[in-house]
GUTOR-471261 format. One record per residue (C-alpha): residue number from 0; residue in one letter; x, z, y. Coordinates in Angstrom, 2 decimals, always signed. Layout:
<atoms>
[NUM,A,[X,Z,Y]]
...
</atoms>
This chain:
<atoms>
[0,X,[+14.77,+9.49,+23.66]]
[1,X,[+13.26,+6.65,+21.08]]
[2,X,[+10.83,+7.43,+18.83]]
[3,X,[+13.03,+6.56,+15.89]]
[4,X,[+15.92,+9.42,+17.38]]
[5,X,[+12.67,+12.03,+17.31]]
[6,X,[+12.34,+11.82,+13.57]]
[7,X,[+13.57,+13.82,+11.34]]
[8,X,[+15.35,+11.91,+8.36]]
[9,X,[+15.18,+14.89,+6.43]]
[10,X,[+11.75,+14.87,+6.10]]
[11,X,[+10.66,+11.84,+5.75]]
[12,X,[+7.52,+10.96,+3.76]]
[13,X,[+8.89,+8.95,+0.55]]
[14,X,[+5.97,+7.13,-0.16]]
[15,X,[+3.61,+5.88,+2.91]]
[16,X,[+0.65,+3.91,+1.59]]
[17,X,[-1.10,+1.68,+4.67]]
[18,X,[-4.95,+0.33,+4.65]]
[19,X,[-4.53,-2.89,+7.18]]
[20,X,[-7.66,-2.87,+8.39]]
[21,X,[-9.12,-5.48,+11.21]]
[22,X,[-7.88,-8.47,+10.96]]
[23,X,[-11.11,-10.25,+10.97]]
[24,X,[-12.42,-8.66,+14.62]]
[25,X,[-8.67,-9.11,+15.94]]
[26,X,[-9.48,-12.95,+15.60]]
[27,X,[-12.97,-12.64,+16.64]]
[28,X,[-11.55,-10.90,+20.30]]
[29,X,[-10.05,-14.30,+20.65]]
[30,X,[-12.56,-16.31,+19.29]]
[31,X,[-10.56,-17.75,+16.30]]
[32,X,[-11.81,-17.75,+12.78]]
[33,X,[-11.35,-14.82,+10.79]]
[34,X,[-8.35,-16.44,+8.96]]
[35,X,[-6.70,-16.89,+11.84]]
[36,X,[-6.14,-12.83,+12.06]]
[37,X,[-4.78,-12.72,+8.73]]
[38,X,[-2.22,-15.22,+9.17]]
[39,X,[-1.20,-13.08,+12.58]]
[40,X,[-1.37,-9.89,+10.18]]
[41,X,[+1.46,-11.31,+8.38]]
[42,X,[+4.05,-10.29,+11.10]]
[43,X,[+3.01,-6.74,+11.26]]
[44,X,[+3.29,-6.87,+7.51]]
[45,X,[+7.13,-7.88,+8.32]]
[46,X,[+7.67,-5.46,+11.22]]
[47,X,[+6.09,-2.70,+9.49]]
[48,X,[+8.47,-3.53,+6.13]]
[49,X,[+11.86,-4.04,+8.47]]
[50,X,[+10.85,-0.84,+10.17]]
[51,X,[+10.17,+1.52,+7.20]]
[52,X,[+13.68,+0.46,+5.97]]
[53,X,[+15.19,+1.10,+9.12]]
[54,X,[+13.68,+4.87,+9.02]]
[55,X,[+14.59,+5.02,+5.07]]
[56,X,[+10.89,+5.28,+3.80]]
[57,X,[+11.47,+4.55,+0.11]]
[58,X,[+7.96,+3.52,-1.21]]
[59,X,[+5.49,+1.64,+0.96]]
[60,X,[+2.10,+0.56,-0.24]]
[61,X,[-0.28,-1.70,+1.63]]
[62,X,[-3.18,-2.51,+0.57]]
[63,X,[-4.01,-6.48,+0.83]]
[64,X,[-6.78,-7.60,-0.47]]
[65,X,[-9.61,-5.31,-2.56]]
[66,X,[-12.15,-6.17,-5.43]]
[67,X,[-14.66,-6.09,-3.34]]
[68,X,[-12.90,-8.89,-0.85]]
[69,X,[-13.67,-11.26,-3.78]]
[70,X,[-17.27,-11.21,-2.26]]
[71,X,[-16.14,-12.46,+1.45]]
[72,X,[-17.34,-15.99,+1.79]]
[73,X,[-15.67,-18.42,-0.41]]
[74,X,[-13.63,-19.99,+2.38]]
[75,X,[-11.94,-17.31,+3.37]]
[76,X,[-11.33,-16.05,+0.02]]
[77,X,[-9.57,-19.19,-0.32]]
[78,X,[-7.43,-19.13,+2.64]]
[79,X,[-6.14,-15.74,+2.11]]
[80,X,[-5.15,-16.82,-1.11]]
[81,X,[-3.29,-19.63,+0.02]]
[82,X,[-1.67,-17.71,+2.59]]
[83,X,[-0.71,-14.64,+0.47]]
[84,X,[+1.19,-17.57,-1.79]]
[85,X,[+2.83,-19.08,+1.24]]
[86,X,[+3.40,-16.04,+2.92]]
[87,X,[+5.21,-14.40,-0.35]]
[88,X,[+7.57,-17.66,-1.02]]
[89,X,[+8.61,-17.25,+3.08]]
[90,X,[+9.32,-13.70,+3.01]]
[91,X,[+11.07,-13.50,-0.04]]
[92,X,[+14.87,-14.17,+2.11]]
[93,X,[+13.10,-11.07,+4.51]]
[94,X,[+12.66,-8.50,+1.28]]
[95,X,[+16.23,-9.98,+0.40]]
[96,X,[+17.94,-9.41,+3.36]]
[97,X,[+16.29,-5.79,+3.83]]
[98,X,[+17.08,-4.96,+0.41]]
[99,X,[+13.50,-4.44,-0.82]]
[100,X,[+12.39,-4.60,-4.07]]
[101,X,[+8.56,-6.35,-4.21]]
[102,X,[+6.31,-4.65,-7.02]]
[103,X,[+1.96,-5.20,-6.68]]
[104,X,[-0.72,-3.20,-8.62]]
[105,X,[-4.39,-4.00,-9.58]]
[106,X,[-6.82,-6.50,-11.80]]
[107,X,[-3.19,-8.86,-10.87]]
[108,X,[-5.21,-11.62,-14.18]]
[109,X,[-7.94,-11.99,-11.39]]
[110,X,[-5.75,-14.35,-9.32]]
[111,X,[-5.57,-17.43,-9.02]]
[112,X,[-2.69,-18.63,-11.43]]
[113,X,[-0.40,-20.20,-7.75]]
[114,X,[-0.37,-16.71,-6.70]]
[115,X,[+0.52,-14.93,-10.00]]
[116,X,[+2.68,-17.53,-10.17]]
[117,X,[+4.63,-16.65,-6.56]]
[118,X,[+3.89,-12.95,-6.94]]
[119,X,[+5.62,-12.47,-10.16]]
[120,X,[+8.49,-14.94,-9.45]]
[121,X,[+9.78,-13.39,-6.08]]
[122,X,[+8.76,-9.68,-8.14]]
[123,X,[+11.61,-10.78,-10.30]]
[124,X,[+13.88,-12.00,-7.41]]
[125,X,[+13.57,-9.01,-5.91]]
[126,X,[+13.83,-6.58,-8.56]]
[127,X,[+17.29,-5.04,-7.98]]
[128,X,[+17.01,-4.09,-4.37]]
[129,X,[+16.80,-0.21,-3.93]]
[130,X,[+16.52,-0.03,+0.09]]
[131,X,[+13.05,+0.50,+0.10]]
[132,X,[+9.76,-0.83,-2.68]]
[133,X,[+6.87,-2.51,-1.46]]
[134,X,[+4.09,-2.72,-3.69]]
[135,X,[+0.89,-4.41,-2.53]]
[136,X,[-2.19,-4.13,-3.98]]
[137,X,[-4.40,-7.08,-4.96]]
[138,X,[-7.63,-7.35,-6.52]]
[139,X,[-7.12,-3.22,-6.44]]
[140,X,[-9.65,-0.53,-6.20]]
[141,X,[-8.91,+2.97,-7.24]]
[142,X,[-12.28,+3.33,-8.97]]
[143,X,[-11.24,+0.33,-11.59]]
[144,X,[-8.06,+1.72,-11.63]]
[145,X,[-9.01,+5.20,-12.51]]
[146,X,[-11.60,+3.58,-15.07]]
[147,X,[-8.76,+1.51,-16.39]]
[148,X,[-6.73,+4.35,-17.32]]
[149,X,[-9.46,+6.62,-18.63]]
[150,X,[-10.35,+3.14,-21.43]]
[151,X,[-6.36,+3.32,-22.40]]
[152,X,[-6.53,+6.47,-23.03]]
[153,X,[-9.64,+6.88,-25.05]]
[154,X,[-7.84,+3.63,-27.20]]
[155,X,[-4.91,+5.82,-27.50]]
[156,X,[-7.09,+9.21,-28.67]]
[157,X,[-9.32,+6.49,-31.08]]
[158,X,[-6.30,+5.36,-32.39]]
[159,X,[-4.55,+8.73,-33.26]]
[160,X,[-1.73,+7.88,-30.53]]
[161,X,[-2.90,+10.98,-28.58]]
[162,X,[-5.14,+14.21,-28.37]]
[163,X,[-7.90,+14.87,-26.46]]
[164,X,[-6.29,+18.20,-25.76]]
[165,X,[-2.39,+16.78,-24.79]]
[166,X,[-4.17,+14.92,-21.63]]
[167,X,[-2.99,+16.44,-18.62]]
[168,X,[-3.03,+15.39,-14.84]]
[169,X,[+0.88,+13.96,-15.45]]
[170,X,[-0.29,+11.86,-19.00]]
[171,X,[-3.56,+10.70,-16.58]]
[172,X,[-1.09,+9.95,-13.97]]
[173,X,[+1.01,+7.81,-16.36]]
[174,X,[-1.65,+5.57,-16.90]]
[175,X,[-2.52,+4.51,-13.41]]
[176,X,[-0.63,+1.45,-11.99]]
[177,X,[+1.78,+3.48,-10.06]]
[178,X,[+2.89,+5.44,-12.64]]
[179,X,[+6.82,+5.75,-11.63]]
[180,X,[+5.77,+5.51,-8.06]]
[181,X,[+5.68,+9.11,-5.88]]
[182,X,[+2.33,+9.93,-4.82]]
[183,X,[+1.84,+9.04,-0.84]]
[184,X,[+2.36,+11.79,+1.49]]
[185,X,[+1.35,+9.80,+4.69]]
[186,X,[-1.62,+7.18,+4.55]]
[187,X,[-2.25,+4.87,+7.56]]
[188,X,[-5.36,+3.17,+8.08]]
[189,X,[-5.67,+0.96,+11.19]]
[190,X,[-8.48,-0.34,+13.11]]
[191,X,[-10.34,+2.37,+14.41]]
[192,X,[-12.17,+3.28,+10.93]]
[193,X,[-12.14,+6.33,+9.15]]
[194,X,[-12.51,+5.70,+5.48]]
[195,X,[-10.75,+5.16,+2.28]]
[196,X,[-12.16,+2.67,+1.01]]
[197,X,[-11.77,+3.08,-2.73]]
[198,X,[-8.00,+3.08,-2.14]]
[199,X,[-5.26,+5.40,-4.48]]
[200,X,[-8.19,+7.96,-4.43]]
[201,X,[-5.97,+9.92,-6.92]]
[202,X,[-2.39,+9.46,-5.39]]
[203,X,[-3.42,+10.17,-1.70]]
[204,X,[-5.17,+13.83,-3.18]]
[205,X,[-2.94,+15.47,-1.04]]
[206,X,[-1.56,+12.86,+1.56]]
[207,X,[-2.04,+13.28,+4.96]]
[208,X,[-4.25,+10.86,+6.23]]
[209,X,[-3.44,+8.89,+9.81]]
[210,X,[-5.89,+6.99,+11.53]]
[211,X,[-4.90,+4.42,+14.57]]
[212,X,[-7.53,+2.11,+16.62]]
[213,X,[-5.12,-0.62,+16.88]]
[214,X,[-6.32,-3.68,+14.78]]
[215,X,[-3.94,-4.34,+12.19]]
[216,X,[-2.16,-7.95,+13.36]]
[217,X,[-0.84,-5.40,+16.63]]
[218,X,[+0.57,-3.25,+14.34]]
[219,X,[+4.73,-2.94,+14.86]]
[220,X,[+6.95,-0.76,+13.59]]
[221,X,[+6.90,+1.71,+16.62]]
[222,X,[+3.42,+2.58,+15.70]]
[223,X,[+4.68,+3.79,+11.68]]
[224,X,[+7.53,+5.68,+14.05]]
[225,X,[+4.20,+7.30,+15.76]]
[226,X,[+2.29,+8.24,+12.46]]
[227,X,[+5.35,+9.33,+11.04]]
[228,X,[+6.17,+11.59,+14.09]]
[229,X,[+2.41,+12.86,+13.92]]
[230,X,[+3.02,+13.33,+10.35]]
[231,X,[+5.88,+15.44,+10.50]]
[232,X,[+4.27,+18.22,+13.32]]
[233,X,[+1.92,+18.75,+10.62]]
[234,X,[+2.22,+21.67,+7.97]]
[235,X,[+1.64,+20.97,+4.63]]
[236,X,[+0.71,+23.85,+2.70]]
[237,X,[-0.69,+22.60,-1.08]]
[238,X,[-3.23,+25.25,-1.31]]
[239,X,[-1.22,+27.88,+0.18]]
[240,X,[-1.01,+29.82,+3.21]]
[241,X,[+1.28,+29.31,+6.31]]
[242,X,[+2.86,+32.89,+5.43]]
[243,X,[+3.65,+31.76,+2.22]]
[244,X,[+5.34,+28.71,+3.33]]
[245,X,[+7.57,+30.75,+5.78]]
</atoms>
């Protein structure tokens, strides 16, 4: 039997949220420039899309390129830029045919005006597909996120828009850059490492959390099957016990 025929449909995560970690040493095994792994990351970024649709995963968040990144050497900062505008215009037929709508959160007035440019164009192209979202985030970190939100809000209590004592979890929530986007349940990180790095701190509070030692650019869509298989032996209990959930 496959590893897609072992899932179960019916419980599926809705939202998976993936940190593509090790692009960079996946070159450096082959003695390329550390560019030369992101371009190759690009077609697990495709595999991993086609194969989340194929399963029926609705949301699917990958996280591409951090605040911090900005502080990589200038070069390659540059490159990845380039390629995230080239790589958007080529895959824009892909998220067509596949029927997914394109979405992105984080500081999105950091880049470079090409790649708003692309980002927001295909966003728009895109916008009506219901198969499956992929939202990427760029120039992202939860903590700015989260500190984000918290300056709205205190605008909106300054400005008599809202109370101190109406904000709750779901008006918090609202705020963020997912709002309208399921929290993950299942979040992949590849490469071996096991951290978070300042990614959807809030939304993943209770995702389970997957961790793989491939490098990223040798990640296909039979290794989401995998997580999502290890994902769904697991019991998710919320706080709860396991006698209460039966």
């Amino acid at each position: 039997m496959s590893l897609i025929e072992q899932i179960d449909k019916d419980k599926l995560p809705q939202h998976v949220a993936v940190i593509m970690d090790g692009n960079g040493r996946w070159a450096k095994e082959k003695g390329k420039l550390r560019v030369f792994g992101h371009q190759n990351g690009v077609v697990a970024v495709r595999d991993t899309v086609e194969g989340a649709v194929e399963l029926g995963i609705k949301y699917l968040t990958l996280y591409a390129f951090s605040t911090e990144n900005w502080n990589r050497p200038k070069l390659e900062v540059m490159a990845l830029m380039e390629l995230l505008v080239s790589t958007i215009s080529k895959e824009t037929k892909t998220l067509m045919d596949n029927g997914v709508r394109l979405n992105a959160i984080g500081n999105l007035s950091s880049l470079p005006e090409k790649c708003r440019k692309q980002l927001i164009e295909t966003i728009k192209k895109t916008a009506l597909n219901t198969n499956c979202t992929l939202t990427l985030a760029l120039s992202y970190s939860s903590r700015w996120e989260i500190t984000d939100a918290a300056k709205r809000i205190a605008v909106k209590v300054r400005d008599g828009e809202l109370k101190a004592e109406e904000i709750t979890e779901d008006i918090f929530g609202s705020h963020l850059n997912t709002a309208g986007i399921p929290d993950p349940e299942l979040m992949i990180r590849t490469s071996g490492e096991h951290r978070i790095s300042n990614y959807l701190l809030w939304q993943i509070a209770y995702a389970e959390l997957y961790f793989t030692s491939k490098l990223w650019p040798d990640f296909r869509r039979q290794d989401l099957f995998e997580a999502v298989l290890d994902y769904q032996k697991r019991e998710r209990r919320f706080g709860m016990t396991s006698e209460q959930l039966n």
